[in-house]
C-alpha angles and dihedrals in degrees: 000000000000085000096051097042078046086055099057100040086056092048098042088051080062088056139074102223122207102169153003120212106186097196093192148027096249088061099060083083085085093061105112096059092075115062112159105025134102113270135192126173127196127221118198102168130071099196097050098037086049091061094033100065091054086065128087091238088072104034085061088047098049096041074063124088092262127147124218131227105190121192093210139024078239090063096046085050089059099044090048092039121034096024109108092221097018117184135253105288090226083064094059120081138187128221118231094223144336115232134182132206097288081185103130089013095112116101140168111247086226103060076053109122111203097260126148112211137202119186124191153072098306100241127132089250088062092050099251084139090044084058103043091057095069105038100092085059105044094057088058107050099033097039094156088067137071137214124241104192101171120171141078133239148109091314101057103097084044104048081042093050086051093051091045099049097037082046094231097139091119088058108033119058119183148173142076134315129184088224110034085179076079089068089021091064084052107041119083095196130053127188128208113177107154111158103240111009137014093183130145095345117176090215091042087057090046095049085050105053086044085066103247116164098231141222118199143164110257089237132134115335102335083115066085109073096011138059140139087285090054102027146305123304108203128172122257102280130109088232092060096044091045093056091046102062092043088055088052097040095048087053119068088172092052097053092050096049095046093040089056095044094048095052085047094052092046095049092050108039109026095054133154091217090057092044090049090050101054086036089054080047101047097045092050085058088054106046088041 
């Protein structure tokens, strides 16, 4: 570890240095081997960024001339509001948008199967409960589809024992892929049920540009990606997730309308094009 730290010192003394863009939180390890560039570090989730400023790490960071790259307004809230030695508010910036690879996203409404998927680490926070309140139910009364639960997490013995015991194994598939757009491309109904945001979630925009008609709870900033046009937004309760499911999958017409608008809305709006743009800005205001 001391030879490589030896290494890079070495190399970096070779360099002129604008700028340091520290893109998570685990790189910020490398911290102390710029001292007198310009820094900027970005923060792209709310619940640990939320626990993390209340920690010393950050407040040495932040009584530092850093500047801050935020995902979300939620975020820049945080960082203003809850850090102990929070920084300037004309440091901290917010991103326009967050986008993914939406190569091999496109797909024809009518190769769609009636599949509903949920795609995350299975934890309470992400909805998997949520989920699991309603499934009994489900294959009862929508027979004619079938559940996609991929992911892996805390909850999985648990979420397997209640298939097991309910026998829902024919309707209920579940475990984890490398490329979720494979079940994404077949699937008509995606649900999005985090506890506290759904924005800007990297399944939730491929499930998106894979023209899913979604379902979301109507938490943080999701009124972002999703409205009535794109989906149904519905409050944290297993009723009105329930209801919303039966009202798409009883409505051929519906799913189509709100998938292709959804694809239309990513593609347009959560771009790398439009991220690379405000970075190549921001980091001209910064330099200059």
């Amino acid at each position: 570890m001391f030879l490589f730290v030896s290494i890079v010192k070495i190399k970096l003394s070779k360099v002129k240095i604008n700028l340091v863009h520290f893109i998570n939180t685990r790189s910020l390890r490398t911290f102390f081997l710029f001292k007198n560039e310009n820094k900027i570090t970005s923060f792209y989730n709310g619940g640990s960024t939320s626990e993390g400023v209340k920690g010393k790490a950050y407040k040495k960071i932040f009584k530092r001339n850093v500047f801050i790259d935020c995902l979300s307004e939620d975020i820049r809230t945080i960082i203003i509001n809850e850090s102990k030695n929070p920084p300037e508010p004309q440091k901290v910036y917010v991103s326009p948008c967050s986008f993914i690879n939406y190569e091999n996203t496109n797909v024809d409404f009518h190769s769609k199967e009636n599949i509903i998927s949920f795609v995350g680490r299975l934890t309470q926070d992400k909805g998997l409960i949520l989920l699991m309140e309603v499934l009994k139910e489900l294959c009862y009364s929508i027979p004619q589809y079938k559940i996609y639960i991929l992911g892996k997490g805390p909850l999985d013995s648990k979420l397997n024992t209640y298939i097991n015991q309910n026998g829902l194994e024919k309707m209920i598939f579940t475990g984890f892929i490398p490329d979720p757009k494979i079940i994404l491309k077949k699937s008509k109904i995606f649900l999005s049920l985090q506890k506290n945001e759904n924005y800007p979630s990297q399944a939730l925009l491929e499930a998106m540009a894979c023209k899913n008609a979604i379902i979301a709870t109507d938490v943080g900033l999701t009124r972002d990606l999703v409205n009535c046009e794109r989906g149904i937004l519905i409050e944290n309760n297993s009723s009105a997730l329930l209801k919303a499911i039966l009202v798409l999958a009883n409505n051929e017409n519906k799913i189509k309308f709100m998938g292709e608008n959804a694809r239309e809305f990513v593609l347009k709006h959560h771009t790398v094009e439009k991220y690379y743009e405000y970075l190549i800005h921001l980091y001209n205001n910064i330099i200059n």
